[in-house]
N, C-alpha and C positions, 0 to 999 in steps of 0.2 A: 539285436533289439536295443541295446544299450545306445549304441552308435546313431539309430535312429532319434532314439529319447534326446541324444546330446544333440543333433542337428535341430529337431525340434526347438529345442531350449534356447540353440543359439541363435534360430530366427525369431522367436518371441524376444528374445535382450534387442536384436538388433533392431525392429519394430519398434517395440516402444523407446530405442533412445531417438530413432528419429522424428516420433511422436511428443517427445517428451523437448526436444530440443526445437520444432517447429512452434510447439505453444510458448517453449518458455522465452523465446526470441519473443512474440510476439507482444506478451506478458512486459518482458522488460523494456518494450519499445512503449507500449501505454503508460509505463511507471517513469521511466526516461523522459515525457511530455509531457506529463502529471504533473511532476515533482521538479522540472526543471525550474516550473513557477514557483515553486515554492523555493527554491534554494536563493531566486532572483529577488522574491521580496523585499527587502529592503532596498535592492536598487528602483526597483518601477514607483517605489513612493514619489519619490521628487519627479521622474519621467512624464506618468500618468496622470498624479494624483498632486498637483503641486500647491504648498501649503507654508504658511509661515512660521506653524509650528508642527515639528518633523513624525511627532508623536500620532497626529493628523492620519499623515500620510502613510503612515505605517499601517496603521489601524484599517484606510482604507484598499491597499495594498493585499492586507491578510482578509479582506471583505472579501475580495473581486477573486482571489484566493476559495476562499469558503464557497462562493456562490457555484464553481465547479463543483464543488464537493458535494451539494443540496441538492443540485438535477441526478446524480449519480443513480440515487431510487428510482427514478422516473426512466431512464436510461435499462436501468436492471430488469424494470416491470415490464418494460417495450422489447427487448433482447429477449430477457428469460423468458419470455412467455415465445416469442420463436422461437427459441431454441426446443423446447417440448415438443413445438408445433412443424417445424419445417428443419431442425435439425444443429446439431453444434455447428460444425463445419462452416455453414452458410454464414451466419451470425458473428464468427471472427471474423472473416473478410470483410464485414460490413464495418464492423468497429474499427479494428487497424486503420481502414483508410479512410475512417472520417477523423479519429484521432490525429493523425499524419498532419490530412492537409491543415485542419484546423493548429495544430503546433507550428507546419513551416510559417503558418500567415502570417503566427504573433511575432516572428523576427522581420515580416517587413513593415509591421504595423510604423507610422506616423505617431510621432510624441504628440504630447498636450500643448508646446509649444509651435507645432507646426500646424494642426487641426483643429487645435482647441479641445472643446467639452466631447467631440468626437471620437477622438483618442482614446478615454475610459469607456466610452460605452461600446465602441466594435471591440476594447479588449474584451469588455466582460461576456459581449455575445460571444467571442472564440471560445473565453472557458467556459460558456454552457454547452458547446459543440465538445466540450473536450471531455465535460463532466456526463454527457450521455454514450458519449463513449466508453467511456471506465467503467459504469456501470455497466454494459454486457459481457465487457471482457473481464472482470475482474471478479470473478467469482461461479463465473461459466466457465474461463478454461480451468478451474478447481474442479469441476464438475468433469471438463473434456477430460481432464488426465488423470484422475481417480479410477473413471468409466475403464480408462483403457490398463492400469495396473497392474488390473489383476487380486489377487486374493492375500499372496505373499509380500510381505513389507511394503506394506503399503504407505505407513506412514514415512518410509526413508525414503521411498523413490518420488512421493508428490512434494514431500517436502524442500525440493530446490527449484519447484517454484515461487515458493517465499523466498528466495533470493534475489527475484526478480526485481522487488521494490529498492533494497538496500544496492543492489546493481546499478539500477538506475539512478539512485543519488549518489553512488559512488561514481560513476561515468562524469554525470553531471559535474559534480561537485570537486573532478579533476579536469571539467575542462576548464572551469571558473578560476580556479588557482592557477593553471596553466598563461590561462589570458590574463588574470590580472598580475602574474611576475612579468609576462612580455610585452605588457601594454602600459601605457601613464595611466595614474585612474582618470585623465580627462576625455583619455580615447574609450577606455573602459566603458565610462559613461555614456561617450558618443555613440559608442557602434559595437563593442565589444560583448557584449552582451548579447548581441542579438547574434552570435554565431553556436549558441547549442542550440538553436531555433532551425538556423538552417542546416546544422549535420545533423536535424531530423530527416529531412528529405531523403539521404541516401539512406539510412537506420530503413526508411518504409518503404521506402523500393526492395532493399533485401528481406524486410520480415512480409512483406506479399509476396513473394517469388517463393517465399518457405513456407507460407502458410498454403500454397496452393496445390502443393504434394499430399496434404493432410489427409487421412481418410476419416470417415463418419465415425462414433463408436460401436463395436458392437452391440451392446446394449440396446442405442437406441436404434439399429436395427432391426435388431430383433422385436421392439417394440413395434416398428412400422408394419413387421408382418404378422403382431398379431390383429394390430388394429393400424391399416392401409390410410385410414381419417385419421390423423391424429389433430387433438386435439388442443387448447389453449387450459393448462389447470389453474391457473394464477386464481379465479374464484374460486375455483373447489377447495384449495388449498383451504382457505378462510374457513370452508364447511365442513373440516375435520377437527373436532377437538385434541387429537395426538398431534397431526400436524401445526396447529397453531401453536400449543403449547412449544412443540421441536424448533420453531420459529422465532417464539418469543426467546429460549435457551439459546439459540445461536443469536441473535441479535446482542441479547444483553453480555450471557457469561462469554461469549469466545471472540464473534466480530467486536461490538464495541471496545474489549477490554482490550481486542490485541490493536485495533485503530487507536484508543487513546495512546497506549504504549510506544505504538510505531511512532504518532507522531508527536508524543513525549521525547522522546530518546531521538529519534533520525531527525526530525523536523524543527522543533521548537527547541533544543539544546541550542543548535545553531545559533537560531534569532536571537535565545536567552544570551549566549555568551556574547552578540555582538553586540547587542542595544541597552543588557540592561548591565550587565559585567565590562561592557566595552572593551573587548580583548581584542587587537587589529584581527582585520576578517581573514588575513591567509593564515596565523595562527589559527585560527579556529575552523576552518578548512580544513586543515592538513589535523588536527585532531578528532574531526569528522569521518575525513579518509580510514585513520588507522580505526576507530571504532566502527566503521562499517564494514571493514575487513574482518575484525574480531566476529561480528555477529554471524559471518558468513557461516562456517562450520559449525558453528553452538545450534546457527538452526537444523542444520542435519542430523546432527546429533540427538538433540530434540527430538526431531519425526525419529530416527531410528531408536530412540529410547522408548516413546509411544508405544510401539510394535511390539516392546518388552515387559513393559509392566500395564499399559492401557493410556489413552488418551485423555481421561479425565484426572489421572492423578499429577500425570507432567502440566496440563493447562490449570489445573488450580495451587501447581508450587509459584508460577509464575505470574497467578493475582496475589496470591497472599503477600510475597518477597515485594511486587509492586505496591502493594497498597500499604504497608510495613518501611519503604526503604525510597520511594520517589521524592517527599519532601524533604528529607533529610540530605538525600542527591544532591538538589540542587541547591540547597544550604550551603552544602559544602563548596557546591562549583563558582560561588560567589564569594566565600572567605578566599579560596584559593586565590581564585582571578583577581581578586582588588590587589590580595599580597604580591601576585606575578607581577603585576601593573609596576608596582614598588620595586621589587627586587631583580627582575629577571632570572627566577630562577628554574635551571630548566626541571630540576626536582621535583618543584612545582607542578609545572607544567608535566611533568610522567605520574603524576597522583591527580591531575585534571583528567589525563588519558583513562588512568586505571580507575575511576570513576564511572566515564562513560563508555569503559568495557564490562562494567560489573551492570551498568542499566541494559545493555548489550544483551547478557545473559539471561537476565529477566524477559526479556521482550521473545528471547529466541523460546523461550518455554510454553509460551503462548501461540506463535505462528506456527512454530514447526509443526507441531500435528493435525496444526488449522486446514488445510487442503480437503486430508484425510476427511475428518471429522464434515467437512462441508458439506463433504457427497454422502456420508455414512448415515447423516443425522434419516433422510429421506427415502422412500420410495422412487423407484427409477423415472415411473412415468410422471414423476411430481418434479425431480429434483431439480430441474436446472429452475425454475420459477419459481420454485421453495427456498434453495439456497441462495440463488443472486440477488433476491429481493432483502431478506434481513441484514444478508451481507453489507451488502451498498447505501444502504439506509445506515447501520451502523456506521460504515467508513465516512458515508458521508456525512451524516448530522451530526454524529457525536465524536471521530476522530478530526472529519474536515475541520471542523470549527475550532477546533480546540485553542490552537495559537490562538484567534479571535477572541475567543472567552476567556482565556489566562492573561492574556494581554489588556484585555477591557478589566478585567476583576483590579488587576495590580493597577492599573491607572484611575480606574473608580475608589479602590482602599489606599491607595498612596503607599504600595508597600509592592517590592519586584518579587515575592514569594507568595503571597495568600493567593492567585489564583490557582495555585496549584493542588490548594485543598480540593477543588473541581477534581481530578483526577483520581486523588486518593482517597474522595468518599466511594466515587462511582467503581472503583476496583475492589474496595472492602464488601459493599452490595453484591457485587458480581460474584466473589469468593463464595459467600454465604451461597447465594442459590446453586453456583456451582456446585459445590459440597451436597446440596440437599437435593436438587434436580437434574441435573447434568446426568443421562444416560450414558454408559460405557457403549463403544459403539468401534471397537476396535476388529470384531470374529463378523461384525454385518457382513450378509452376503448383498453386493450390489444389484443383483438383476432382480430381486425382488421390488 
Protein backbone atom coordinates (compact mmCIF):
# COMPACT_ATOMS: atom_id res chain seq x y z
CA UNK A 1 0.00 0.00 0.00
CA UNK A 2 2.87 2.26 0.94
CA UNK A 3 4.67 1.62 -2.48
CA UNK A 4 1.46 2.49 -4.10
CA UNK A 5 1.03 5.83 -1.99
CA UNK A 6 4.79 6.47 -3.06
CA UNK A 7 4.02 5.93 -6.84
CA UNK A 8 1.12 8.10 -6.49
CA UNK A 9 2.97 10.99 -4.95
CA UNK A 10 5.62 10.61 -7.39
CA UNK A 11 3.29 11.28 -10.31
CA UNK A 12 1.53 14.07 -8.69
CA UNK A 13 5.45 15.95 -8.14
CA UNK A 14 6.18 14.93 -11.58
CA UNK A 15 2.76 16.49 -13.02
CA UNK A 16 2.93 19.58 -11.56
CA UNK A 17 6.57 20.39 -12.28
CA UNK A 18 5.77 20.08 -15.70
CA UNK A 19 2.78 22.18 -15.09
CA UNK A 20 4.63 24.35 -13.15
CA UNK A 21 7.47 24.77 -15.63
CA UNK A 22 5.16 25.13 -18.91
CA UNK A 23 3.47 28.29 -17.09
CA UNK A 24 6.41 29.52 -15.73
CA UNK A 25 8.28 29.57 -19.18
CA UNK A 26 5.54 31.28 -20.39
CA UNK A 27 5.25 33.68 -17.41
CA UNK A 28 8.77 34.64 -18.03
CA UNK A 29 8.59 35.01 -21.75
CA UNK A 30 5.67 37.84 -21.09
CA UNK A 31 7.92 39.47 -18.42
CA UNK A 32 11.11 39.06 -20.72
CA UNK A 33 8.94 41.51 -23.59
CA UNK A 34 7.49 43.49 -20.90
CA UNK A 35 10.32 44.65 -19.18
CA UNK A 36 12.72 44.51 -21.96
CA UNK A 37 11.18 48.07 -22.73
CA UNK A 38 11.72 49.10 -19.79
CA UNK A 39 15.36 48.20 -19.24
CA UNK A 40 15.75 49.98 -23.06
CA UNK A 41 14.16 53.26 -21.85
CA UNK A 42 16.57 55.43 -21.84
CA UNK A 43 17.84 54.29 -25.12
CA UNK A 44 14.40 54.75 -27.31
CA UNK A 45 14.27 58.50 -25.84
CA UNK A 46 16.63 60.01 -28.61
CA UNK A 47 15.52 56.90 -31.13
CA UNK A 48 11.70 57.46 -30.93
CA UNK A 49 11.17 60.46 -29.26
CA UNK A 50 13.83 63.03 -30.37
CA UNK A 51 14.17 66.21 -28.41
CA UNK A 52 16.54 68.91 -27.45
CA UNK A 53 16.30 68.55 -24.10
CA UNK A 54 16.98 64.83 -23.12
CA UNK A 55 14.78 65.16 -19.89
CA UNK A 56 11.92 65.43 -22.95
CA UNK A 57 12.58 62.38 -24.23
CA UNK A 58 13.01 60.39 -21.27
CA UNK A 59 9.75 61.28 -19.88
CA UNK A 60 8.20 60.45 -23.22
CA UNK A 61 9.98 57.17 -23.45
CA UNK A 62 8.69 56.12 -19.80
CA UNK A 63 4.94 57.49 -21.30
CA UNK A 64 4.91 55.06 -24.38
CA UNK A 65 6.31 52.77 -21.30
CA UNK A 66 3.21 53.35 -19.10
CA UNK A 67 0.67 53.29 -21.89
CA UNK A 68 1.46 49.30 -21.89
CA UNK A 69 0.99 49.25 -18.54
CA UNK A 70 -2.93 51.16 -18.67
CA UNK A 71 -4.34 48.72 -21.33
CA UNK A 72 -3.21 45.77 -18.96
CA UNK A 73 -7.00 46.05 -17.00
CA UNK A 74 -8.61 46.04 -20.15
CA UNK A 75 -6.34 42.99 -21.40
CA UNK A 76 -7.24 41.19 -17.71
CA UNK A 77 -11.22 41.98 -18.12
CA UNK A 78 -11.08 40.40 -21.86
CA UNK A 79 -8.76 37.22 -20.80
CA UNK A 80 -10.07 36.85 -17.28
CA UNK A 81 -13.54 36.77 -18.14
CA UNK A 82 -12.49 33.80 -20.77
CA UNK A 83 -10.71 32.12 -18.74
CA UNK A 84 -13.96 31.44 -16.37
CA UNK A 85 -15.82 31.17 -19.52
CA UNK A 86 -13.94 28.84 -21.90
CA UNK A 87 -11.10 27.79 -19.75
CA UNK A 88 -7.10 28.65 -18.63
CA UNK A 89 -5.46 26.75 -21.08
CA UNK A 90 -7.12 28.32 -24.19
CA UNK A 91 -6.38 32.05 -22.93
CA UNK A 92 -2.41 31.44 -22.52
CA UNK A 93 -2.00 30.38 -26.02
CA UNK A 94 -3.73 33.27 -26.95
CA UNK A 95 -1.58 35.72 -24.92
CA UNK A 96 2.05 34.20 -25.52
CA UNK A 97 1.47 34.73 -29.16
CA UNK A 98 0.18 37.87 -29.33
CA UNK A 99 2.78 39.03 -26.71
CA UNK A 100 5.54 37.43 -29.05
CA UNK A 101 4.68 38.67 -32.30
CA UNK A 102 3.97 42.08 -30.95
CA UNK A 103 7.86 42.11 -29.05
CA UNK A 104 9.67 40.61 -32.38
CA UNK A 105 8.08 43.68 -34.46
CA UNK A 106 9.42 46.47 -31.88
CA UNK A 107 13.16 45.16 -32.91
CA UNK A 108 12.26 45.80 -36.77
CA UNK A 109 10.55 48.88 -36.00
CA UNK A 110 11.91 52.03 -38.19
CA UNK A 111 13.40 55.07 -36.03
CA UNK A 112 11.93 58.64 -35.95
CA UNK A 113 14.69 59.53 -38.21
CA UNK A 114 13.69 57.12 -40.90
CA UNK A 115 9.73 57.49 -40.73
CA UNK A 116 9.30 60.35 -38.78
CA UNK A 117 6.28 60.96 -36.39
CA UNK A 118 5.55 57.30 -37.41
CA UNK A 119 7.96 55.64 -35.57
CA UNK A 120 6.30 56.59 -31.93
CA UNK A 121 3.02 56.00 -32.86
CA UNK A 122 3.39 52.10 -34.38
CA UNK A 123 5.67 51.86 -31.15
CA UNK A 124 3.07 52.89 -28.86
CA UNK A 125 0.48 50.68 -30.81
CA UNK A 126 2.90 47.43 -30.18
CA UNK A 127 2.93 48.33 -26.40
CA UNK A 128 -0.78 48.37 -26.33
CA UNK A 129 -0.74 44.82 -28.09
CA UNK A 130 1.86 43.97 -25.62
CA UNK A 131 -0.04 45.52 -22.56
CA UNK A 132 -3.37 43.38 -23.38
CA UNK A 133 -1.32 40.66 -23.34
CA UNK A 134 0.21 40.93 -19.86
CA UNK A 135 -2.90 41.54 -18.64
CA UNK A 136 -4.35 37.82 -19.26
CA UNK A 137 -1.31 36.14 -18.58
CA UNK A 138 -0.10 37.88 -15.63
CA UNK A 139 -2.29 36.95 -13.03
CA UNK A 140 -4.29 34.11 -14.67
CA UNK A 141 -1.26 31.82 -14.82
CA UNK A 142 -1.36 32.90 -10.66
CA UNK A 143 -4.63 31.42 -10.88
CA UNK A 144 -3.46 28.27 -13.46
CA UNK A 145 -0.79 27.17 -10.99
CA UNK A 146 -2.31 27.75 -7.62
CA UNK A 147 -5.67 25.59 -9.23
CA UNK A 148 -3.19 22.85 -9.88
CA UNK A 149 -0.85 22.89 -6.31
CA UNK A 150 -2.82 21.37 -4.39
CA UNK A 151 -3.41 21.93 -0.80
CA UNK A 152 0.13 21.36 0.80
CA UNK A 153 2.82 24.30 0.53
CA UNK A 154 1.30 26.01 -1.48
CA UNK A 155 2.81 29.20 -0.91
CA UNK A 156 6.54 27.61 -1.74
CA UNK A 157 5.58 25.80 -4.80
CA UNK A 158 3.60 28.94 -6.70
CA UNK A 159 5.92 31.21 -5.46
CA UNK A 160 8.63 30.65 -8.40
CA UNK A 161 6.49 32.01 -10.36
CA UNK A 162 7.40 35.48 -9.07
CA UNK A 163 10.66 34.64 -10.33
CA UNK A 164 9.49 34.99 -13.63
CA UNK A 165 9.61 38.97 -13.64
CA UNK A 166 13.09 39.35 -11.94
CA UNK A 167 14.24 36.39 -14.66
CA UNK A 168 13.11 38.29 -17.11
CA UNK A 169 15.17 41.51 -16.43
CA UNK A 170 17.80 39.57 -15.37
CA UNK A 171 17.91 37.77 -18.98
CA UNK A 172 17.39 41.02 -20.43
CA UNK A 173 19.53 43.05 -18.49
CA UNK A 174 22.51 40.48 -19.32
CA UNK A 175 21.97 40.68 -22.83
CA UNK A 176 22.16 44.51 -22.71
CA UNK A 177 25.55 44.42 -20.85
CA UNK A 178 26.71 41.62 -23.10
CA UNK A 179 26.17 43.99 -26.26
CA UNK A 180 27.16 47.03 -24.93
CA UNK A 181 30.88 45.61 -23.73
CA UNK A 182 30.99 43.84 -27.58
CA UNK A 183 29.49 46.68 -29.27
CA UNK A 184 30.68 50.66 -29.74
CA UNK A 185 27.88 52.64 -28.11
CA UNK A 186 27.55 53.98 -31.86
CA UNK A 187 26.59 50.43 -33.15
CA UNK A 188 24.71 50.11 -29.75
CA UNK A 189 22.67 52.71 -30.81
CA UNK A 190 22.33 51.75 -34.32
CA UNK A 191 21.15 48.28 -34.24
CA UNK A 192 22.23 46.76 -31.11
CA UNK A 193 19.55 47.05 -29.20
CA UNK A 194 17.20 45.74 -31.10
CA UNK A 195 18.52 42.10 -30.64
CA UNK A 196 16.70 41.22 -27.24
CA UNK A 197 13.67 41.98 -29.71
CA UNK A 198 14.62 39.47 -32.01
CA UNK A 199 15.77 36.42 -29.39
CA UNK A 200 12.10 37.02 -28.57
CA UNK A 201 11.14 35.10 -31.56
CA UNK A 202 12.88 31.85 -30.74
CA UNK A 203 11.90 32.51 -26.59
CA UNK A 204 7.92 32.06 -28.35
CA UNK A 205 8.35 29.33 -30.50
CA UNK A 206 9.81 27.37 -27.46
CA UNK A 207 7.13 28.68 -24.78
CA UNK A 208 4.23 27.71 -27.49
CA UNK A 209 5.55 24.30 -28.19
CA UNK A 210 5.47 24.06 -23.94
CA UNK A 211 2.42 25.63 -23.42
CA UNK A 212 0.71 23.18 -25.71
CA UNK A 213 1.23 19.98 -23.51
CA UNK A 214 -0.54 21.95 -20.69
CA UNK A 215 -3.67 20.31 -19.41
CA UNK A 216 -6.89 22.36 -18.26
CA UNK A 217 -7.07 22.59 -14.24
CA UNK A 218 -9.01 20.44 -12.42
CA UNK A 219 -10.87 22.66 -10.73
CA UNK A 220 -12.07 24.21 -13.63
CA UNK A 221 -13.17 21.09 -14.70
CA UNK A 222 -14.96 20.05 -12.46
CA UNK A 223 -16.69 23.31 -12.66
CA UNK A 224 -17.53 22.64 -16.36
CA UNK A 225 -19.34 19.52 -15.15
CA UNK A 226 -21.21 21.01 -12.85
CA UNK A 227 -22.46 23.59 -14.96
CA UNK A 228 -21.72 22.51 -18.93
CA UNK A 229 -22.76 26.70 -19.74
CA UNK A 230 -20.24 28.25 -18.03
CA UNK A 231 -20.35 31.49 -17.67
CA UNK A 232 -18.69 35.23 -17.81
CA UNK A 233 -18.57 36.45 -13.74
CA UNK A 234 -16.68 39.65 -14.23
CA UNK A 235 -20.25 41.51 -13.43
CA UNK A 236 -21.27 39.37 -10.83
CA UNK A 237 -18.13 39.89 -9.25
CA UNK A 238 -19.29 43.80 -8.72
CA UNK A 239 -22.71 42.14 -7.16
CA UNK A 240 -20.95 40.65 -4.12
CA UNK A 241 -20.24 42.80 -1.27
CA UNK A 242 -17.31 40.02 0.10
CA UNK A 243 -16.16 39.89 -3.35
CA UNK A 244 -15.61 43.43 -3.99
CA UNK A 245 -14.34 44.24 -0.69
CA UNK A 246 -11.69 40.83 -1.46
CA UNK A 247 -10.94 42.95 -4.59
CA UNK A 248 -10.53 46.26 -3.37
CA UNK A 249 -7.84 44.25 -0.65
CA UNK A 250 -5.82 42.65 -3.43
CA UNK A 251 -5.74 45.77 -5.59
CA UNK A 252 -4.60 47.97 -2.94
CA UNK A 253 -2.67 45.97 0.14
CA UNK A 254 -0.94 43.24 -2.13
CA UNK A 255 -1.03 43.96 -6.17
CA UNK A 256 -0.40 47.59 -6.02
CA UNK A 257 2.04 47.46 -3.07
CA UNK A 258 4.12 44.48 -4.51
CA UNK A 259 3.80 46.50 -8.42
CA UNK A 260 5.12 49.79 -6.70
CA UNK A 261 7.88 47.66 -4.96
CA UNK A 262 8.77 45.63 -8.15
CA UNK A 263 9.05 48.55 -9.90
CA UNK A 264 10.74 50.59 -7.27
CA UNK A 265 13.65 48.14 -6.75
CA UNK A 266 13.90 46.05 -10.32
CA UNK A 267 12.88 49.10 -12.52
CA UNK A 268 13.27 52.54 -11.46
CA UNK A 269 16.65 51.86 -9.39
CA UNK A 270 18.15 51.38 -12.70
CA UNK A 271 16.89 54.69 -14.42
CA UNK A 272 17.51 56.40 -10.97
CA UNK A 273 21.25 55.35 -10.97
CA UNK A 274 21.75 56.25 -14.66
CA UNK A 275 19.91 59.64 -15.09
CA UNK A 276 19.70 61.05 -12.03
CA UNK A 277 23.09 59.54 -9.95
CA UNK A 278 24.76 59.20 -13.48
CA UNK A 279 26.76 56.09 -12.73
CA UNK A 280 28.06 54.59 -16.31
CA UNK A 281 25.17 52.20 -17.43
CA UNK A 282 27.36 48.81 -17.29
CA UNK A 283 28.09 49.63 -13.70
CA UNK A 284 24.67 49.81 -12.88
CA UNK A 285 23.79 46.78 -14.91
CA UNK A 286 26.03 44.46 -13.57
CA UNK A 287 24.63 45.74 -10.01
CA UNK A 288 21.24 45.16 -11.30
CA UNK A 289 22.30 41.53 -12.20
CA UNK A 290 23.72 40.68 -8.63
CA UNK A 291 20.49 42.30 -6.92
CA UNK A 292 18.18 40.28 -9.12
CA UNK A 293 19.93 37.30 -8.32
CA UNK A 294 19.67 38.10 -4.49
CA UNK A 295 15.90 38.58 -4.76
CA UNK A 296 15.73 35.05 -6.45
CA UNK A 297 15.71 32.76 -3.37
CA UNK A 298 14.46 35.53 -0.61
CA UNK A 299 11.27 35.01 -2.88
CA UNK A 300 11.02 31.44 -2.14
CA UNK A 301 11.79 31.78 0.94
CA UNK A 302 8.95 34.12 1.38
CA UNK A 303 6.23 31.70 -0.15
CA UNK A 304 7.75 29.05 1.97
CA UNK A 305 7.80 31.12 5.03
CA UNK A 306 3.79 31.99 4.18
CA UNK A 307 3.06 28.40 4.58
CA UNK A 308 4.58 28.77 8.12
CA UNK A 309 3.24 31.41 9.95
CA UNK A 310 0.30 32.87 7.25
CA UNK A 311 0.43 35.06 4.26
CA UNK A 312 -0.85 38.14 5.88
CA UNK A 313 1.76 38.47 8.42
CA UNK A 314 5.01 38.00 5.79
CA UNK A 315 3.05 40.52 3.09
CA UNK A 316 2.47 43.24 5.85
CA UNK A 317 6.45 42.93 7.12
CA UNK A 318 7.28 43.80 3.77
CA UNK A 319 4.85 47.16 3.56
CA UNK A 320 5.76 48.29 6.75
CA UNK A 321 10.06 47.79 6.04
CA UNK A 322 8.99 49.46 2.48
CA UNK A 323 7.30 52.37 3.63
CA UNK A 324 9.76 52.79 6.72
CA UNK A 325 13.07 52.21 4.71
CA UNK A 326 12.54 53.21 0.51
CA UNK A 327 13.27 56.96 0.78
CA UNK A 328 16.04 56.61 2.84
CA UNK A 329 17.34 53.87 0.12
CA UNK A 330 17.57 55.97 -2.18
CA UNK A 331 19.06 58.74 -0.21
CA UNK A 332 21.66 56.69 0.41
CA UNK A 333 22.07 55.37 -3.29
CA UNK A 334 22.72 58.94 -4.27
CA UNK A 335 25.37 60.02 -1.51
CA UNK A 336 27.05 56.85 -2.40
CA UNK A 337 27.04 57.21 -6.31
CA UNK A 338 28.05 61.05 -6.44
CA UNK A 339 31.09 59.76 -3.82
CA UNK A 340 31.84 56.56 -6.35
CA UNK A 341 31.82 59.11 -9.18
CA UNK A 342 34.78 60.95 -7.10
CA UNK A 343 36.67 58.10 -5.66
CA UNK A 344 36.17 54.98 -7.55
CA UNK A 345 35.75 53.04 -4.91
CA UNK A 346 34.78 49.59 -5.17
CA UNK A 347 33.66 49.62 -1.28
CA UNK A 348 31.43 51.96 -2.46
CA UNK A 349 30.16 50.38 -4.85
CA UNK A 350 29.51 46.80 -2.49
CA UNK A 351 27.40 49.13 -0.11
CA UNK A 352 25.49 50.39 -3.38
CA UNK A 353 25.05 46.45 -4.08
CA UNK A 354 24.14 45.76 -0.33
CA UNK A 355 21.54 48.37 -0.61
CA UNK A 356 19.83 47.19 -3.34
CA UNK A 357 19.91 43.62 -1.76
CA UNK A 358 18.37 44.83 1.29
CA UNK A 359 15.26 46.59 -1.03
CA UNK A 360 15.52 43.03 -2.73
CA UNK A 361 14.31 41.65 0.51
CA UNK A 362 11.56 43.87 1.13
CA UNK A 363 10.09 43.32 -2.28
CA UNK A 364 10.58 39.39 -1.94
CA UNK A 365 8.10 39.63 1.23
CA UNK A 366 5.52 40.98 -0.73
CA UNK A 367 5.44 38.80 -4.08
CA UNK A 368 6.48 35.63 -2.71
CA UNK A 369 3.08 34.70 -1.09
CA UNK A 370 1.42 36.83 -3.82
CA UNK A 371 0.45 33.78 -6.23
CA UNK A 372 -0.80 31.93 -3.37
CA UNK A 373 -2.94 34.65 -2.03
CA UNK A 374 -4.28 35.57 -5.74
CA UNK A 375 -6.12 32.46 -6.09
CA UNK A 376 -6.88 31.96 -2.18
CA UNK A 377 -8.41 35.56 -1.92
CA UNK A 378 -11.62 33.98 -4.34
CA UNK A 379 -14.29 31.52 -5.12
CA UNK A 380 -13.16 29.10 -7.99
CA UNK A 381 -15.93 29.90 -10.38
CA UNK A 382 -15.18 33.83 -9.78
CA UNK A 383 -11.46 33.56 -9.52
CA UNK A 384 -9.69 33.93 -12.66
CA UNK A 385 -11.87 37.37 -13.42
CA UNK A 386 -11.69 38.26 -9.69
CA UNK A 387 -8.06 38.06 -9.39
CA UNK A 388 -6.71 39.22 -13.04
CA UNK A 389 -8.69 42.16 -12.91
CA UNK A 390 -7.30 44.07 -9.52
CA UNK A 391 -4.19 42.54 -10.38
CA UNK A 392 -3.47 44.24 -13.79
CA UNK A 393 -5.15 47.34 -12.92
CA UNK A 394 -2.82 47.50 -9.81
CA UNK A 395 0.34 46.50 -11.95
CA UNK A 396 -0.70 48.44 -14.38
CA UNK A 397 -1.93 52.04 -13.18
CA UNK A 398 -0.22 52.30 -10.16
CA UNK A 399 3.09 50.14 -10.51
CA UNK A 400 3.27 50.79 -14.52
CA UNK A 401 3.35 54.37 -13.96
CA UNK A 402 5.51 54.79 -11.36
CA UNK A 403 8.87 55.69 -13.06
CA UNK A 404 6.54 58.33 -15.00
CA UNK A 405 5.19 59.85 -11.68
CA UNK A 406 8.58 59.94 -9.71
CA UNK A 407 10.15 61.15 -12.64
CA UNK A 408 7.60 63.96 -13.44
CA UNK A 409 7.36 64.82 -9.42
CA UNK A 410 11.33 65.29 -9.27
CA UNK A 411 11.40 67.40 -12.46
CA UNK A 412 8.15 69.45 -11.37
CA UNK A 413 9.79 69.94 -7.40
CA UNK A 414 13.45 70.30 -8.80
CA UNK A 415 14.55 67.81 -6.45
CA UNK A 416 15.85 63.78 -7.75
CA UNK A 417 14.19 62.32 -4.29
CA UNK A 418 10.57 63.87 -3.46
CA UNK A 419 8.88 61.82 -5.87
CA UNK A 420 9.48 59.20 -4.09
CA UNK A 421 7.36 60.26 -1.17
CA UNK A 422 4.61 58.82 -4.01
CA UNK A 423 5.63 55.37 -2.96
CA UNK A 424 6.11 55.57 0.68
CA UNK A 425 2.77 57.19 1.45
CA UNK A 426 0.83 54.71 -0.74
CA UNK A 427 2.83 51.64 1.21
CA UNK A 428 2.14 53.09 4.72
CA UNK A 429 -1.88 53.16 3.51
CA UNK A 430 -1.54 49.75 2.37
CA UNK A 431 0.15 48.56 5.69
CA UNK A 432 -2.76 50.05 7.78
CA UNK A 433 -5.63 48.35 5.75
CA UNK A 434 -3.55 45.36 5.59
CA UNK A 435 -3.21 45.04 9.29
CA UNK A 436 -7.00 45.90 9.82
CA UNK A 437 -8.58 43.93 6.55
CA UNK A 438 -6.42 41.69 4.83
CA UNK A 439 -8.04 38.09 5.58
CA UNK A 440 -5.54 35.25 6.38
CA UNK A 441 -6.20 32.91 3.60
CA UNK A 442 -3.49 30.40 3.83
CA UNK A 443 -5.93 26.72 5.13
CA UNK A 444 -8.62 28.13 1.84
CA UNK A 445 -9.79 25.28 0.30
CA UNK A 446 -9.64 26.08 -3.67
CA UNK A 447 -12.48 24.12 -5.15
CA UNK A 448 -14.78 26.02 -3.13
Amino acid sequence: MNKINNLEYSSERQSYRKVAIAACFGTFLEWYDFLTFATLAVVFGPLFFPSSDPNTGLLASLATFGVGMVVRPVGSALFGSMGDRIGRKPVFMITIALMGIATVSVGFLPTYAQIGIWAPILLVALRLLQGLSAGGEIGGSAVYLTEHAGKKDRGFKTSFLQLMGPLGILFSTLQIALLRHYLSPEEFQSWGWRVPFWISLLLLMIGFAIRRSLEETPIFLELTKQNPKAESQLLNNFKSAEIRKRMFLLFFCVSSSGAILFFCVQVYTAIFLKTSVKLPPEIVDQLSIYSTITLLPLTVFAGWLSDRVGRKPVVISGLILGALLMHGAFTQLQILGSAYLENNSLTTLFIIGTILMGLSLILALVVGPQTALLAELFPARNRSSAATLPHNLAAGWIGGLLPLIVTWLNQQLGNSLAGLWYPVIFLSIAAILAILLLPETVHQNLNE
